[in-house]
C-alpha positions in Angstrom: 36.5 -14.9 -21.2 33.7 -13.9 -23.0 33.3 -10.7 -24.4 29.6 -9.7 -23.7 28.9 -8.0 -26.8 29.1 -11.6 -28.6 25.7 -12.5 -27.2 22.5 -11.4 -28.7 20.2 -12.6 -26.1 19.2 -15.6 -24.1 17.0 -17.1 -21.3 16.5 -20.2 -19.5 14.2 -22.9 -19.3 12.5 -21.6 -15.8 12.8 -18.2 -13.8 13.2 -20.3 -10.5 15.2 -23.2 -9.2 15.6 -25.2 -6.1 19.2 -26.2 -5.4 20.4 -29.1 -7.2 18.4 -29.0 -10.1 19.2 -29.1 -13.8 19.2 -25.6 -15.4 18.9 -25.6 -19.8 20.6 -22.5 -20.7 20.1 -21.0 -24.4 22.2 -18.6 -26.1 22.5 -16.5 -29.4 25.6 -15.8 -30.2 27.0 -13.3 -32.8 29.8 -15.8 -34.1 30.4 -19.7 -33.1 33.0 -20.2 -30.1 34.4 -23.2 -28.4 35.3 -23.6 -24.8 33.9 -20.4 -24.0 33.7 -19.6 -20.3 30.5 -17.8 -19.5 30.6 -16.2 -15.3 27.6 -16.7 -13.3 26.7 -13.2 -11.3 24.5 -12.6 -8.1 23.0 -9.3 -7.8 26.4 -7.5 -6.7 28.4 -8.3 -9.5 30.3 -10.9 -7.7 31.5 -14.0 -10.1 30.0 -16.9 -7.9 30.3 -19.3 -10.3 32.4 -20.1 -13.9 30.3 -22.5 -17.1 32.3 -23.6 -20.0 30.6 -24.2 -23.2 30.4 -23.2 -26.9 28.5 -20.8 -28.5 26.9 -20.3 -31.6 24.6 -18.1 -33.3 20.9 -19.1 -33.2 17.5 -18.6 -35.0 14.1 -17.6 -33.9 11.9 -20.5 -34.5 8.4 -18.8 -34.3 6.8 -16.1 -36.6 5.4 -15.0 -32.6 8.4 -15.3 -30.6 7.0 -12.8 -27.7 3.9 -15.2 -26.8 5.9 -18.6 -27.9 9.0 -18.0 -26.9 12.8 -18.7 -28.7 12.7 -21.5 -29.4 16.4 -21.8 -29.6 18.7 -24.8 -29.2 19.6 -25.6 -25.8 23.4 -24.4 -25.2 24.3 -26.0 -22.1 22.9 -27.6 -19.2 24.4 -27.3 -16.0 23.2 -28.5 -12.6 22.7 -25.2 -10.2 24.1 -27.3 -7.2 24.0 -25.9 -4.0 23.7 -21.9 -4.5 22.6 -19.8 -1.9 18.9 -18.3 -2.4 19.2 -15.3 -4.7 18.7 -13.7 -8.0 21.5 -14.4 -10.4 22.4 -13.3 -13.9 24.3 -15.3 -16.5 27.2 -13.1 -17.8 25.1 -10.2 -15.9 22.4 -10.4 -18.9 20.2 -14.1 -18.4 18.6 -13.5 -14.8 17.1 -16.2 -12.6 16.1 -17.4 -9.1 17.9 -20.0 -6.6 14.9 -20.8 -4.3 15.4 -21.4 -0.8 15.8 -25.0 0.7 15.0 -24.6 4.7 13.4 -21.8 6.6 14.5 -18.4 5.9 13.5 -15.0 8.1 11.7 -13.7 5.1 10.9 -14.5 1.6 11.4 -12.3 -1.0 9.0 -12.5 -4.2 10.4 -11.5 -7.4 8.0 -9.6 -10.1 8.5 -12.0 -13.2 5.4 -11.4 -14.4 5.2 -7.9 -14.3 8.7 -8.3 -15.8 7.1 -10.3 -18.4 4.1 -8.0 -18.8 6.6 -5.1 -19.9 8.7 -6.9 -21.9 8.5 -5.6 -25.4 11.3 -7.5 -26.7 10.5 -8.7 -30.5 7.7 -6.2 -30.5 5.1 -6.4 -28.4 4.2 -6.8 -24.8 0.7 -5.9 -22.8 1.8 -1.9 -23.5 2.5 -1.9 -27.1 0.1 -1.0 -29.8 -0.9 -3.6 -31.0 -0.4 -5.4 -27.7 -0.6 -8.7 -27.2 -2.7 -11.2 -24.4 0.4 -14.2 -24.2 4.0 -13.3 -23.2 6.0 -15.9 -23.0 8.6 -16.5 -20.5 11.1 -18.3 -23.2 12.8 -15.3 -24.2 14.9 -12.8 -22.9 13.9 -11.4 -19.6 15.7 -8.1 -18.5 15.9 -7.2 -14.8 14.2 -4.0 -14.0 16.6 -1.0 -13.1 14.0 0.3 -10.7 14.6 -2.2 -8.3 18.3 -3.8 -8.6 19.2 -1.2 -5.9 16.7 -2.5 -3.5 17.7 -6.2 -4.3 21.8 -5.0 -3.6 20.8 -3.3 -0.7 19.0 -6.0 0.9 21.4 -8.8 0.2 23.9 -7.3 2.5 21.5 -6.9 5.5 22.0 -9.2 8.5 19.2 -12.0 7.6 18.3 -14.7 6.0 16.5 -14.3 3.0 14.6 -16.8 0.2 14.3 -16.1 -3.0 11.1 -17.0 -5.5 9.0 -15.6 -8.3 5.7 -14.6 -8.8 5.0 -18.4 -10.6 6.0 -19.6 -7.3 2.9 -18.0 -5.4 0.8 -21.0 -7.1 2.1 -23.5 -5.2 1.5 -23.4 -0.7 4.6 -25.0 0.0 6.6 -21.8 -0.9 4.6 -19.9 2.1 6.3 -22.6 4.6 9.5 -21.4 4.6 8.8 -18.2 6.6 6.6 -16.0 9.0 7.3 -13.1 6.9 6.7 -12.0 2.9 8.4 -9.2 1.0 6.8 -7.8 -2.1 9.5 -5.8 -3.4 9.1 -3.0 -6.5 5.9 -3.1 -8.7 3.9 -6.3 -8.6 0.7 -6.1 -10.7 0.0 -9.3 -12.1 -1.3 -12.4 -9.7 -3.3 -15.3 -10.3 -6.5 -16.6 -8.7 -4.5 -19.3 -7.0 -1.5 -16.6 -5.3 -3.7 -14.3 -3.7 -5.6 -16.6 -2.0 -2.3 -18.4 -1.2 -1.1 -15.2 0.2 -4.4 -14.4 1.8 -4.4 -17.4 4.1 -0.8 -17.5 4.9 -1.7 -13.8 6.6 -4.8 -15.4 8.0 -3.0 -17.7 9.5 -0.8 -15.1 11.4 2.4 -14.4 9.0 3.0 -11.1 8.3 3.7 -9.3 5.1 5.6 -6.2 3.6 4.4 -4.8 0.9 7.3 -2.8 -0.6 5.0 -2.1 -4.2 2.3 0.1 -5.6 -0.5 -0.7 -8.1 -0.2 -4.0 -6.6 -2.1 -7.1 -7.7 -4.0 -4.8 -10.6 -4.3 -7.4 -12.8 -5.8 -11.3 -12.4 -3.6 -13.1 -14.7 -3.6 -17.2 -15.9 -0.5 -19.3 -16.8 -0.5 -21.8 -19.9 2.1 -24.3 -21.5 3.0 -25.6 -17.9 3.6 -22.1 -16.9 5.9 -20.4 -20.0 3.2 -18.4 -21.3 1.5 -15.7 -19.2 -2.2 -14.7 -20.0 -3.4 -11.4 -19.8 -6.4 -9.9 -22.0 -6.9 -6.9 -20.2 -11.1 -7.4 -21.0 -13.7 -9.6 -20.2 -14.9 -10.1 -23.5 -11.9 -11.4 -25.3 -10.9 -13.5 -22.9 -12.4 -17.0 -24.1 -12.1 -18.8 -20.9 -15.9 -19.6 -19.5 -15.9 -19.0 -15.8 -16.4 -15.1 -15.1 -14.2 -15.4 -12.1 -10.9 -16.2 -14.2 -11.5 -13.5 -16.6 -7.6 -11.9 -16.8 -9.0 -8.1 -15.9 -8.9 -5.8 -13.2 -9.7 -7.1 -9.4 -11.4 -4.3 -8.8 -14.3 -5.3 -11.4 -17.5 -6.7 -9.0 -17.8 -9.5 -11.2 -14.4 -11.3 -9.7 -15.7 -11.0 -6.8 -12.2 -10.7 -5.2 -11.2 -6.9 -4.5 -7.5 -6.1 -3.8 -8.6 -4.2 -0.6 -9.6 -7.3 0.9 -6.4 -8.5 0.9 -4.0 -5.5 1.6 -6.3 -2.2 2.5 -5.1 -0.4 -0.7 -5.7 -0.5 -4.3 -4.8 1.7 -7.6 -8.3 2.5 -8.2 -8.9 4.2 -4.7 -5.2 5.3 -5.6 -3.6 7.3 -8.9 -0.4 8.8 -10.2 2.2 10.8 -8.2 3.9 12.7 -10.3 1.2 14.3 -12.5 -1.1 17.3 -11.5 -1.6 15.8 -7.8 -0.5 18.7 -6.2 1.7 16.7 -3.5 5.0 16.1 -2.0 6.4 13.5 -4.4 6.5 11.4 -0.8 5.0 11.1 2.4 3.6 13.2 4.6 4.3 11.0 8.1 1.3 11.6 10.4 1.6 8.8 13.1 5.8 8.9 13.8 5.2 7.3 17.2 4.9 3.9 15.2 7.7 1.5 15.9 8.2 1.5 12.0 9.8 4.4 12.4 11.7 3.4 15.8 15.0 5.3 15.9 14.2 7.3 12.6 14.1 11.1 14.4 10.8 11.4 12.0 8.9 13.9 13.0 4.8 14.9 12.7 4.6 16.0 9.3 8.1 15.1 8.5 8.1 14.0 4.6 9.8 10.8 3.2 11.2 11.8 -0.4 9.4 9.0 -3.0 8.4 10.4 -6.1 6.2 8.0 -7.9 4.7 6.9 -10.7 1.6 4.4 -9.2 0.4 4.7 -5.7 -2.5 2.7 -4.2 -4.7 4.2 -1.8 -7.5 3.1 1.1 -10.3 4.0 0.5 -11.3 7.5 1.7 -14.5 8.3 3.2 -13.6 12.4 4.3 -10.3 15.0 5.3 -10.0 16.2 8.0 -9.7 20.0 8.4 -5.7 19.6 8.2 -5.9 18.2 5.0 -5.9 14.8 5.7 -7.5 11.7 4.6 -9.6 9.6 6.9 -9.8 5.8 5.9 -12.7 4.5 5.2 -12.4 1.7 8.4 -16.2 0.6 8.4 -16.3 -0.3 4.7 -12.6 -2.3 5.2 -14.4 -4.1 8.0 -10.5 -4.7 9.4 -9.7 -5.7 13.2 -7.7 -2.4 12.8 -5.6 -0.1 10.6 -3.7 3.2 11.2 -2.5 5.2 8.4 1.4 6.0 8.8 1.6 9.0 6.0 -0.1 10.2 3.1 0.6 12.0 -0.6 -1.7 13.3 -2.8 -2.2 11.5 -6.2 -4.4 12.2 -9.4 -6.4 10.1 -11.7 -8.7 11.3 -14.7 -10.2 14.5 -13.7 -10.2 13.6 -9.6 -7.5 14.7 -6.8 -6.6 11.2 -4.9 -4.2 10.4 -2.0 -1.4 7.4 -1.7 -1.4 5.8 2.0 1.1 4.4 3.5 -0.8 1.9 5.9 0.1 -0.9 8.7 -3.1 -3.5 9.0 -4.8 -6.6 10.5 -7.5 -8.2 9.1 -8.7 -9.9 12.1 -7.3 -9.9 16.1 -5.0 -13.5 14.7 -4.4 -12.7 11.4 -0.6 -11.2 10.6 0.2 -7.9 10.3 0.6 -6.4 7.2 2.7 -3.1 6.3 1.6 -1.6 2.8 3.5 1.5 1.3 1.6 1.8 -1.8 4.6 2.9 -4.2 5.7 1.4 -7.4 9.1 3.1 -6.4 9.5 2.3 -2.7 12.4 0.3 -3.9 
C-alpha cells in the first residue's frame, strides 16, 4: 500500500466521467515505485476500488503551471467501469465525478469552477495578488472542507442521486436525467450557456434547490476544450469582442442577464453575514407554516443557526414595522414568491438582509427554493 505522503500532487485528465470511460491519471511522486497499489475513495472514506501502477517523481512542464496546467506524464490509465454516480478521490487526495447514466431523483452539481477559481496552488488563483484571468483545471484540485459534510450527509439519504460538475451545465442533455437540481455549497462562477440551460429546464417545470450563496456572481468562459477557465473580473481586459461574454459580474446592465432573473436573489441586493450586520448569524423563520419546514416544530421567529460568510438577498423595496424586509415582488415580476426567513447582512457602508426564498417564475415554470448561504452546507 501506498503511503500517502509519497505523492506530491496529482489530477486527472477531466473532473467528470460517464461510466465506462477511460480515465488518464497523473501523479508526482516523491521517489520511483513499482507495482504500487493506489485505493480509489468515495466521499465516506470507503475503498471502492484498488489501481496498481508505478510511480515516479515528475516535473512541472510550464513556467505558468496555474493557467496551463501540469503537464505531467500520464501515470496510468484505467477504465472507470461501471461506478455508481458520485464524487471520488484517488488515495483520498485526486477528486473526481462518476456522472449518472439513467434518471436519477435529483442531480447534484458540483462547484469545480469555483474550486478552480480559489485554487492558489503554484501561486496564483482569481484571489491572489497578482491574480490571474486562466486557471487551469490540469492541476491539482482540492475538495473544499466546507462542503464534504454536506456531500457525506447526503449520500446516505434514501434517493437516488447524479453526480456532475459545473462544466457539465454547458451541455442540455445533463438536465434530462431529473425533475430536480441541487446546487450544493458556494457556486459563483457560470457560463452564458449554463444559466440559460438551467433557466429553461425551470421554465419548463423542474424544480431547483439552491443550497449556495453569492451564487452565479461571476460570468465565466471555458478554453482549451474546457481545461482552462476564464475569468477577468473587468470589462476592459477582457479581449473577447461581444459585450455580452465579457467574464464580469451579472449584475452589470451591459450583460443584460441579472441573477435575479433566474433565482430571486443576488450578492449585490445581498452582503456579508458575519461582519458589522447586526444579525443572528441565521435565520429568522417568518412563514413556519411552509411545508419546507413540515415536521420541523419551527416556530414564528424561531432562528436556524448559519453563520455566513456571503448571503444573497431579493431585492428590498421597505420593512415592515417588525423589522422585516418586504420583497420587492413588482420589480421580480414573478408568478409568486414568499420569503421563508431573513438575517441581516452588511456591505460597504449599508445594512443589507439575506433571504431565504421559495419562487416561481411563472404559473408552469418549477419551483425554486433559494437559501442564499455560502455555508448552508
Amino acid at each position: 500500500n501506498v503511503d500517502r505522503s509519497v505523492i506530491v500532487d496529482g489530477y486527472v485528465d477531466k473532473i467528470s466521467y460517464s461510466p465506462f470511460d477511460s480515465m488518464k491519471i497523473y501523479i508526482n511522486a516523491v521517489t520511483r515505485m513499482e507495482n504500487t497499489e493506489l485505493k480509489i475513495y468515495d466521499i465516506s472514506k470507503n475503498i471502492v476500488s484498488k489501481i496498481e501502477t508505478d510511480l515516479f517523481p515528475q516535473t512541472i512542464n510550464h513556467d505558468a503551471p496555474w493557467a496551463y496546467g501540469y503537464d505531467y506524464t500520464v501515470t496510468t490509465t484505467i477504465e472507470v467501469g461501471n461506478m455508481e454516480s458520485g464524487i471520488y478521490l484517488i488515495e483520498n487526495r485526486i477528486p473526481f465525478i462518476i456522472k449518472p447514466s439513467d434518471f436519477v431523483d435529483a442531480i447534484i452539481v458540483y462547484p469545480s469552477n469555483t474550486i478552480n477559481a480559489y485554487n492558489k496552488n503554484e501561486g496564483l488563483s482569481f484571489y491572489t495578488t497578482p491574480r490571474t484571468s486562466k486557471l487551469s483545471f490540469q492541476r491539482q484540485q482540492d475538495l473544499p472542507a466546507n462542503i464534504i459534510e454536506f456531500f457525506k450527509w447526503i449520500s446516505k439519504l434514501d434517493y437516488s442521486f447524479g453526480y456532475f460538475c459545473d462544466y457539465d451545465l454547458d451541455n442540455p442533455s445533463t438536465f434530462a436525467l431529473s425533475d430536480l437540481i441541487i446546487i450544493p455549497g458556494h457556486n459563483e462562477y457560470w457560463t452564458r450557456t449554463a444559466r440559460e440551460n438551467f433557466d429553461q429546464y425551470v421554465n419548463d417545470g423542474n424544480d431547483a434547490m439552491i443550497l449556495s450563496g453569492n451564487t452565479m456572481w461571476w460570468q465565466i468562459r471555458y478554453e482549451l476544450d474546457g481545461e482552462q477557465l476564464i475569468c477577468y473580473h473587468n470589462a476592459e481586459m477582457d479581449p473577447i469582442d461581444d459585450e455580452e461574454l465579457k467574464t464580469i459580474n451579472w449584475h452589470h446592465s451591459s450583460l443584460n442577464y441579472p441573477i435575479i432573473e433566474s433565482i430571486g436573489c443576488d450578492f449585490s441586493n445581498g452582503g456579508y453575514g458575519l461582519k458589522q450586520d447586526n444579525g443572528w448569524d441565521g435565520y429568522k423563520i417568518i412563514l413556519p407554516e411552509s411545508p419546507i419546514f413540515k415536521n420541523l416544530n419551527i416556530q414564528l421567529n424561531h432562528i436556524i443557526s448559519i453563520p455566513t460568510s456571503e448571503y444573497d438577498s431579493a431585492p428590498i423595496m421597505n420593512v415592515t414595522t417588525d423589522g422585516v424586509p418586504i420583497i420587492d415582488t413588482e420589480m421580480l415580476g414573478f408568478y409568486r414568491i414568499n420569503l421563508l426567513g431573513f438575517d441581516k447582512a452588511f456591505k460597504g457602508t449599508h445594512h443589507k438582509y439575506a433571504t431565504f426564498i421559495v419562487m416561481q417564475k411563472f404559473y408552469d415554470s418549477g419551483v425554486i427554493i433559494n437559501t442564499s448561504s455560502t455555508d448552508w452546507c
